[in-house]
One Martini backbone bead per residue (centre of mass of N, CA, C, O) as a GRO file, in nm:
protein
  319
    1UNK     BB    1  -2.952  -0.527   1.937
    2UNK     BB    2  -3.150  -0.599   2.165
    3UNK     BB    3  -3.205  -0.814   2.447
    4UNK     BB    4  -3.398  -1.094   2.438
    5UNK     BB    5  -3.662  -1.233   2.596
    6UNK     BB    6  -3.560  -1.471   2.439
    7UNK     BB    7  -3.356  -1.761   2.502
    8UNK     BB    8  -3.285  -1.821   2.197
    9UNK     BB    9  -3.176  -1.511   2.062
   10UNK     BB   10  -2.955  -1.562   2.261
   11UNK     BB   11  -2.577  -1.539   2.259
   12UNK     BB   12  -2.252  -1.590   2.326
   13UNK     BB   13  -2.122  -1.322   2.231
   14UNK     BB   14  -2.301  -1.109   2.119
   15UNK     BB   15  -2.253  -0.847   2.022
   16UNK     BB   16  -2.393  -0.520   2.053
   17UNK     BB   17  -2.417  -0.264   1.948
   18UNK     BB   18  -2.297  -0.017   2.165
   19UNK     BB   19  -2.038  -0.183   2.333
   20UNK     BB   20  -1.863  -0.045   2.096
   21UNK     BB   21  -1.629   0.164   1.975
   22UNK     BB   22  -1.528   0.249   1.674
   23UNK     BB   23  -1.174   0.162   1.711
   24UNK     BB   24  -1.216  -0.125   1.780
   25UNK     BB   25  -1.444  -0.216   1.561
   26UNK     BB   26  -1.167  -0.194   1.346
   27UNK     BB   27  -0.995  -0.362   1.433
   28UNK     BB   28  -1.187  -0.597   1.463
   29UNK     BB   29  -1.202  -0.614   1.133
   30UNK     BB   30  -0.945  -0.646   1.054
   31UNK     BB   31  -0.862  -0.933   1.177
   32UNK     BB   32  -1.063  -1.085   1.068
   33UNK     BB   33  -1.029  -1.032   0.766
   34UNK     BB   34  -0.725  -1.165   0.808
   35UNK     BB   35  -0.848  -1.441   0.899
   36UNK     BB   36  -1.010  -1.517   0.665
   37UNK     BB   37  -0.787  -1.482   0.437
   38UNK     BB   38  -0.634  -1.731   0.560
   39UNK     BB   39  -0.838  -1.953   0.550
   40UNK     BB   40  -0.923  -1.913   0.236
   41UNK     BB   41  -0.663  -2.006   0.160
   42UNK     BB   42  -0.577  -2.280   0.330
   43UNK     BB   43  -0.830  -2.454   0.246
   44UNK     BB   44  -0.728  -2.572   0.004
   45UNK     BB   45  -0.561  -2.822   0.154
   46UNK     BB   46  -0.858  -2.915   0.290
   47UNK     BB   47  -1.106  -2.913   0.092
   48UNK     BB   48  -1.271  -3.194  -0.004
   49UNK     BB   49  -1.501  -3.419  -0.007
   50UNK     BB   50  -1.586  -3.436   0.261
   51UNK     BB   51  -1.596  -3.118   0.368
   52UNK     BB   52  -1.792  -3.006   0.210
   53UNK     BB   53  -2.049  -3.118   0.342
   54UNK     BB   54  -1.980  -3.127   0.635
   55UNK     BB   55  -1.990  -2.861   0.646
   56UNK     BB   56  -2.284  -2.785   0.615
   57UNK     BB   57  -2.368  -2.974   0.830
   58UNK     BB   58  -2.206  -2.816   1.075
   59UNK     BB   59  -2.342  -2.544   1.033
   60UNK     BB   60  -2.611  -2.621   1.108
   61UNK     BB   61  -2.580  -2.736   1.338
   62UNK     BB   62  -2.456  -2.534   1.552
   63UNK     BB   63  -2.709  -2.335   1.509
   64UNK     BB   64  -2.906  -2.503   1.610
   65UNK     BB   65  -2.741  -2.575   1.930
   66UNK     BB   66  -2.793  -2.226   1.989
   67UNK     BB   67  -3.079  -2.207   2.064
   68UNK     BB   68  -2.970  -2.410   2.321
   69UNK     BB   69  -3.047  -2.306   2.628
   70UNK     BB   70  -2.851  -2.353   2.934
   71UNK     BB   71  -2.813  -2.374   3.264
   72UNK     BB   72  -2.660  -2.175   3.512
   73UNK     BB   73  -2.551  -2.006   3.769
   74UNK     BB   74  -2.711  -1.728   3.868
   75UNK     BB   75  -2.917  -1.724   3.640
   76UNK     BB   76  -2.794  -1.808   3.402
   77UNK     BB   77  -2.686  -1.903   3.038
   78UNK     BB   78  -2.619  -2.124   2.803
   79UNK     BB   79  -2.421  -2.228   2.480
   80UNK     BB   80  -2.364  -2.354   2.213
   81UNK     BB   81  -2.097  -2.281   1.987
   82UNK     BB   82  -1.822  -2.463   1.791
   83UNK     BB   83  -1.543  -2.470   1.767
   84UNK     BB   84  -1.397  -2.744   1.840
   85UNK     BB   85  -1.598  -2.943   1.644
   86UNK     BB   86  -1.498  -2.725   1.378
   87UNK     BB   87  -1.194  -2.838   1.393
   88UNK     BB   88  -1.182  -3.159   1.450
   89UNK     BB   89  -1.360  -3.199   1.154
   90UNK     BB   90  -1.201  -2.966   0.974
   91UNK     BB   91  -0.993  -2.785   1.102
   92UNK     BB   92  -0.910  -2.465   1.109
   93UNK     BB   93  -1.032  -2.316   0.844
   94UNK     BB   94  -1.281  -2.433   0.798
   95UNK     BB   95  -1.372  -2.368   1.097
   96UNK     BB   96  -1.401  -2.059   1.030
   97UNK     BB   97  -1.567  -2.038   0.803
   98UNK     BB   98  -1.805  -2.164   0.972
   99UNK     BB   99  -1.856  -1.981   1.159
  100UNK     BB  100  -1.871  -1.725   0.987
  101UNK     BB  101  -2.103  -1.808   0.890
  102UNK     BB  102  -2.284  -1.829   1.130
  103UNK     BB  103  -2.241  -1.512   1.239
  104UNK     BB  104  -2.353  -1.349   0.980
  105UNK     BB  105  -2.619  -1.480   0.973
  106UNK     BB  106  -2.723  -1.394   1.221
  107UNK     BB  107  -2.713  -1.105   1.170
  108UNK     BB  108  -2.859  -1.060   0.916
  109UNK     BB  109  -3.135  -1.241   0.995
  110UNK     BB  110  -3.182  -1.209   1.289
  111UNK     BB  111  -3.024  -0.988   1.469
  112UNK     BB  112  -2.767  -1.123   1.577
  113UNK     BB  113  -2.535  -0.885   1.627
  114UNK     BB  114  -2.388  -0.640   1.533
  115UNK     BB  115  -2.288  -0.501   1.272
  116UNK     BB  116  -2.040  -0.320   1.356
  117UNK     BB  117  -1.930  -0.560   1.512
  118UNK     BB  118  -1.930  -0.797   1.376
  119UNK     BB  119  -1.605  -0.861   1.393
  120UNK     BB  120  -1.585  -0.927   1.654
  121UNK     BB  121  -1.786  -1.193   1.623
  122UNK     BB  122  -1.579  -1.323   1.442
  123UNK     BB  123  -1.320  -1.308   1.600
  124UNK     BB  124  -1.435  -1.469   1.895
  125UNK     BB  125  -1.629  -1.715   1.754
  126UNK     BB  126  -1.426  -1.768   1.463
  127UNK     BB  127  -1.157  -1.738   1.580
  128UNK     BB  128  -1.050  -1.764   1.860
  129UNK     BB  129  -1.169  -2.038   1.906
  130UNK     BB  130  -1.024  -2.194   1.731
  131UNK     BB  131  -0.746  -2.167   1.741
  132UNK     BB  132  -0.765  -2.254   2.047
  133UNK     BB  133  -0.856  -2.538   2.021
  134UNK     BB  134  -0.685  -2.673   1.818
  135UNK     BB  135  -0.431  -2.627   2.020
  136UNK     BB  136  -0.558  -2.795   2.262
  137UNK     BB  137  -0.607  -3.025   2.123
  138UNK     BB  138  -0.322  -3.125   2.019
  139UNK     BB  139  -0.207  -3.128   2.284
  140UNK     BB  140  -0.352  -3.340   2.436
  141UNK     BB  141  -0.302  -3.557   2.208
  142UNK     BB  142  -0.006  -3.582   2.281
  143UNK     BB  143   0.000  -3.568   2.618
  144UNK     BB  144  -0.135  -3.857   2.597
  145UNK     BB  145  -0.062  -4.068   2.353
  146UNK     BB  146  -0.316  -4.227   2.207
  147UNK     BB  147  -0.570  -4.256   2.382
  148UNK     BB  148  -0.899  -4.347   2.345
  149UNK     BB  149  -1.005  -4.084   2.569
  150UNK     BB  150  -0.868  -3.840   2.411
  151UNK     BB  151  -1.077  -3.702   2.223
  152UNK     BB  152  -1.282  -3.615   2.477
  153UNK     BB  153  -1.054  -3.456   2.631
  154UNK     BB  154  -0.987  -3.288   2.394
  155UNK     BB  155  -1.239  -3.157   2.369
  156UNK     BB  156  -1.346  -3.036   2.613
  157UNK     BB  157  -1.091  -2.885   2.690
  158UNK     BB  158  -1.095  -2.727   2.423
  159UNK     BB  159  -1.386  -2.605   2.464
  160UNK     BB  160  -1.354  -2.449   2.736
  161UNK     BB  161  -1.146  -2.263   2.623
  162UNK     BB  162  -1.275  -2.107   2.419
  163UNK     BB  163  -1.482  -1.979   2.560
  164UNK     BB  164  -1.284  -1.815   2.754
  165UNK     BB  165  -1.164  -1.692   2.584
  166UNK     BB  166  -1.345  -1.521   2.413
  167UNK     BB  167  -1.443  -1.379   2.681
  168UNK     BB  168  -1.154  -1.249   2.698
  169UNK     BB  169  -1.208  -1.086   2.423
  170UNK     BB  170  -1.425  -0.949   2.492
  171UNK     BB  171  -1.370  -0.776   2.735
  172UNK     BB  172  -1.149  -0.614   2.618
  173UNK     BB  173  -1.378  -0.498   2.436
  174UNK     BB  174  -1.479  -0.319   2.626
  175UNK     BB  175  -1.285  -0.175   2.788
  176UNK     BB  176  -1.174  -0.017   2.549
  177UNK     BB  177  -1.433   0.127   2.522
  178UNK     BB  178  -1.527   0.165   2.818
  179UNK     BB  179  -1.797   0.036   2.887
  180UNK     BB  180  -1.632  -0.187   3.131
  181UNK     BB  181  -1.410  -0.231   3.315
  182UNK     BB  182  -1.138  -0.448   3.318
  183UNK     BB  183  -1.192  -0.511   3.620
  184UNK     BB  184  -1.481  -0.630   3.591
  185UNK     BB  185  -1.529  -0.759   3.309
  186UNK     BB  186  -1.303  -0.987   3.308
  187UNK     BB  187  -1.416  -1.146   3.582
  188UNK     BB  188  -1.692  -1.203   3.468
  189UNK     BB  189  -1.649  -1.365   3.187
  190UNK     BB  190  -1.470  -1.568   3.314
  191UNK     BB  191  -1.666  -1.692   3.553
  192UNK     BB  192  -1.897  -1.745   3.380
  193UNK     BB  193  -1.784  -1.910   3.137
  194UNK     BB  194  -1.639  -2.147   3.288
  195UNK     BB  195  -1.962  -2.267   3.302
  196UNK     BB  196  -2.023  -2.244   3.007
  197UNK     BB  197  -1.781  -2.434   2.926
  198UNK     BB  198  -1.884  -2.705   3.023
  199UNK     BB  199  -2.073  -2.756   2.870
  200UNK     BB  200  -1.950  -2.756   2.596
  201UNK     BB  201  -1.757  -2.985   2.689
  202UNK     BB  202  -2.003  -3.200   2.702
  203UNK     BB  203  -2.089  -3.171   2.458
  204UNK     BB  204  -1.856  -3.210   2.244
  205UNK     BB  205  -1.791  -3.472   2.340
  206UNK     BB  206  -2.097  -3.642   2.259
  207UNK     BB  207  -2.049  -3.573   1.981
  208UNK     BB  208  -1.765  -3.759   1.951
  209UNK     BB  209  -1.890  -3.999   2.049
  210UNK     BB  210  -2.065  -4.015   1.794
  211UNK     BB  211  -1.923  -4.035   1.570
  212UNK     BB  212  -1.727  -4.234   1.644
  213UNK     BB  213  -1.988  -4.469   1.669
  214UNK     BB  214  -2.055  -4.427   1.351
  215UNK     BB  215  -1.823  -4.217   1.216
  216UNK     BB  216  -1.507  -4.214   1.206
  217UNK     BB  217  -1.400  -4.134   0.968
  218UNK     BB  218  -1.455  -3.814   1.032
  219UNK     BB  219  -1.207  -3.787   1.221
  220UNK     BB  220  -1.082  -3.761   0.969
  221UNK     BB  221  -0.956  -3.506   0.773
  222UNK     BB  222  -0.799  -3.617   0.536
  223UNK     BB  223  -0.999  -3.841   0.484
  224UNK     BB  224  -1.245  -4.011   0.374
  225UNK     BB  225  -1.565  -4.092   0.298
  226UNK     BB  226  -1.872  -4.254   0.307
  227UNK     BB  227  -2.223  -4.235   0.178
  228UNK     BB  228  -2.243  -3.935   0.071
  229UNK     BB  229  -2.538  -3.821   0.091
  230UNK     BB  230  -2.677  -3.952   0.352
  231UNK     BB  231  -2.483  -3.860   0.586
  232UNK     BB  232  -2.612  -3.533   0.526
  233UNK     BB  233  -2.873  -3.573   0.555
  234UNK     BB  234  -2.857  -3.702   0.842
  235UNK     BB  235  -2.729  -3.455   0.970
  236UNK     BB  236  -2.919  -3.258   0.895
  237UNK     BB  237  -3.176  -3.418   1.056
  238UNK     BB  238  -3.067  -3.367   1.312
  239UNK     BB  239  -3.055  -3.029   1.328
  240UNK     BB  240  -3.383  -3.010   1.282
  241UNK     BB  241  -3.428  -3.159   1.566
  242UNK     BB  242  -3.333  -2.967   1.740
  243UNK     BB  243  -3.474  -2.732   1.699
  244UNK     BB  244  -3.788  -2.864   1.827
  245UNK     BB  245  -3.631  -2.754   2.115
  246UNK     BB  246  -3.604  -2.433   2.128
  247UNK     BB  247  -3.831  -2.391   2.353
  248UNK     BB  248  -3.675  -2.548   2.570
  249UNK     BB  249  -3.498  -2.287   2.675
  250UNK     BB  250  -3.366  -2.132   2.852
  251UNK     BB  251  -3.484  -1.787   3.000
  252UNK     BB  252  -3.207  -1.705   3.071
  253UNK     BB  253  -2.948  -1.515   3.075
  254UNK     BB  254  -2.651  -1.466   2.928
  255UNK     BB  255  -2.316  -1.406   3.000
  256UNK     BB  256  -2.357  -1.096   2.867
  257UNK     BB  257  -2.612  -0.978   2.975
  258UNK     BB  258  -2.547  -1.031   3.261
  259UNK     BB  259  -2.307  -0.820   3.305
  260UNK     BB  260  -2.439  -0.596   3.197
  261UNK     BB  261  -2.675  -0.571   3.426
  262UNK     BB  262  -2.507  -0.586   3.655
  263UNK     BB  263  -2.308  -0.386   3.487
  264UNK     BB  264  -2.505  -0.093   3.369
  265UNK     BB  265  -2.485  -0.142   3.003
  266UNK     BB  266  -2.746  -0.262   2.840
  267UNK     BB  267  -2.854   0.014   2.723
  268UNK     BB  268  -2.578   0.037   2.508
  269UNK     BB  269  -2.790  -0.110   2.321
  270UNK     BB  270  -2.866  -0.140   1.982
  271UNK     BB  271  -3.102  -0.132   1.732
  272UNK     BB  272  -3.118  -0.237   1.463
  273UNK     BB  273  -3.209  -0.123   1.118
  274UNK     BB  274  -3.347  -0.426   1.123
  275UNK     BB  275  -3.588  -0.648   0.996
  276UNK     BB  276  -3.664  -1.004   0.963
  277UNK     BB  277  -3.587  -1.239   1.231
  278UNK     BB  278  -3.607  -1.159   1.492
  279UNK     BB  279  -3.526  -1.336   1.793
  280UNK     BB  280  -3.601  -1.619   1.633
  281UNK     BB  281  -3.916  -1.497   1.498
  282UNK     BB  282  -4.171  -1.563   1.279
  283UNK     BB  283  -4.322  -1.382   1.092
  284UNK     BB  284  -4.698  -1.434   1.123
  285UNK     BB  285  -4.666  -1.600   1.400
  286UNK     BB  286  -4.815  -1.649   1.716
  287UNK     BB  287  -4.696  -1.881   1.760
  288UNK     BB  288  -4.404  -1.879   1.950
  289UNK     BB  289  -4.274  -2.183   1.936
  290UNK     BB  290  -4.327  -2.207   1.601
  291UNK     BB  291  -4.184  -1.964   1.545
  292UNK     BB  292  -3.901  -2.043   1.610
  293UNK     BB  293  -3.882  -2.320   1.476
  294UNK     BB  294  -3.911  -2.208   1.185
  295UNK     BB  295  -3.678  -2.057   1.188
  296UNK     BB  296  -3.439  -2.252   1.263
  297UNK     BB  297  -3.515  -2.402   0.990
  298UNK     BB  298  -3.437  -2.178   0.791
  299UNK     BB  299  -3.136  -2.117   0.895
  300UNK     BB  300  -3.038  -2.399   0.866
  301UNK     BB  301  -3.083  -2.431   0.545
  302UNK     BB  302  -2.899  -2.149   0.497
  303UNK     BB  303  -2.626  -2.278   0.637
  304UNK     BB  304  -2.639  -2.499   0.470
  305UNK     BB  305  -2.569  -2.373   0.221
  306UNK     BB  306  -2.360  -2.168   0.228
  307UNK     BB  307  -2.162  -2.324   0.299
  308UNK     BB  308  -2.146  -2.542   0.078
  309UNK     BB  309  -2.094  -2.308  -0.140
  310UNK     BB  310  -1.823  -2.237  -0.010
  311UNK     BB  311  -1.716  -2.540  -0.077
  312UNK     BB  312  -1.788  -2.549  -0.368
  313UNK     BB  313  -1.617  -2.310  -0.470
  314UNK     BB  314  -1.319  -2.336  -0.351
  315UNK     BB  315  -1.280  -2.639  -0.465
  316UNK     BB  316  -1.271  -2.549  -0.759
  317UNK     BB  317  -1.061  -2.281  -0.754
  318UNK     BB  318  -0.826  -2.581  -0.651
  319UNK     BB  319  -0.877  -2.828  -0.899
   0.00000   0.00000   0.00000
């Protein structure tokens, strides 16, 4: 899709359709698909009681604060990606699965991210972005050596890096397209993302503060969890609340559409092959606000039912 002038719609690093050629989003499609099946495999070892519910619950969360587009300098825009509070509170395949999840229902029913490139935008913000974290997240807590404001430095740290990484992997995935020069395209990524990355590290540490303070069991990702289905109601309950802010979103172009304008490939975006729910606005809705809500509302229930139904598929097909 080409990007929307709503503030919400647009996604840091969904990659549209014409920005890679087909031979780099083919590399792209293969790793990703070997990220998810290595994901899908180890996950059994780790999506227990605790996790079914939790996945479902933080892909709702995650969906719902990318929506929220925060400003940064020289008018950009950037918001929550998720990579790092996904690894942090699921361990690294269930984070992968949680993200993937998140990233192909925004493409296949909002339109966010182009279908061909869809392993691109998987491979960047499903895998690299976590698995980044999850290593930055773990030496972090090493090198404090268990102090107890280890937690925050270390979500931080981890989430700053990941959006970093992530940046540094579509640069070079445009570059080799021929899209914007490597010389231009890593330098411009990496440098609005760096800006990008302390908004994620400081949502990311304020969520595991807020953690921390309710349910810190939840922190435990082997360890066991109380309050049943209380817990992910009132989590799902938070997710929905998040949406009804997503009209007051900057307004500004985020880190990639910022880059593609300024270096002159904007243009070389296509419009998907079809529309469901467009750039985050329910159709049949007047009011721009009330439609982009009810959108929110629909993704976040959709996205919370996907993973929850994948991890409780995964752990019946490993109990």
């Amino acid at each position: 899709m080409l990007f929307s002038s709503i503030s919400s719609a647009t996604e840091p690093m969904h990659i549209p359709d014409g920005f890679l050629n087909w031979w780099v989003s083919l590399v792209c499609w293969v790793l990703a698909i070997v990220g998810i099946g290595v994901a899908i495999r180890r996950s059994g070892r780790a999506l227990g009681e605790r996790q079914v519910p939790l996945m479902g619950v933080l892909a709702a969360f995650i969906f719902a604060a990318q929506m929220l587009n925060f400003t940064v300098a020289g008018g950009t825009s950037g918001h929550f990606v998720g990579g790092a509070l996904a690894v942090i509170l699921l361990g690294p395949w269930a984070g992968i699965m949680t993200m993937t999840t998140v990233v192909v229902i925004q493409a296949l029913l909002f339109q966010d991210g182009g279908l061909l490139v869809m392993g691109a935008n998987v491979l960047n913000m499903g895998i690299v972005s976590t698995l980044v974290a999850y290593g930055v997240y773990r030496g972090v807590l090493e090198l404090l050596g268990g102090r107890k404001w280890g937690l925050l430095a270390g979500g931080f740290i981890a989430a700053w890096a990941s959006v970093e990484l992530s940046a540094i992997a579509c640069a070079i995935e445009l570059g080799f397209s021929g899209t914007s020069p490597l010389s231009v395209a890593l330098p411009a990524m990496a440098g609005i993302h760096a800006l990008i990355g302390i908004g994620e590290g400081l949502i990311t540490a304020g969520a595991l503060a807020f953690v921390a303070a309710v349910r810190r069991d939840l922190l435990e990702v082997t360890g066991p969890a109380t309050g049943g289905i209380r817990w992910a109601l009132a989590g799902l309950a938070i997710a929905l609340a998040v949406v009804l802010l997503a009209p007051l979103a900057s307004p500004y172009p985020d880190g990639l559409e910022r880059v593609a304008e300024d270096h002159g490939f904007i243009e070389a975006a296509r419009e998907a092959p079809y529309e469901i729910i467009p750039d985050y606005v329910f159709p049949g809705i007047s009011n721009e606000a009330l439609a982009t809500i009810v959108a929110g509302i629909v993704g976040t229930l959709i996205v919370a039912g996907v993973a929850f139904g994948i991890a409780t598929a995964r752990r019946k097909v490993i109990s």
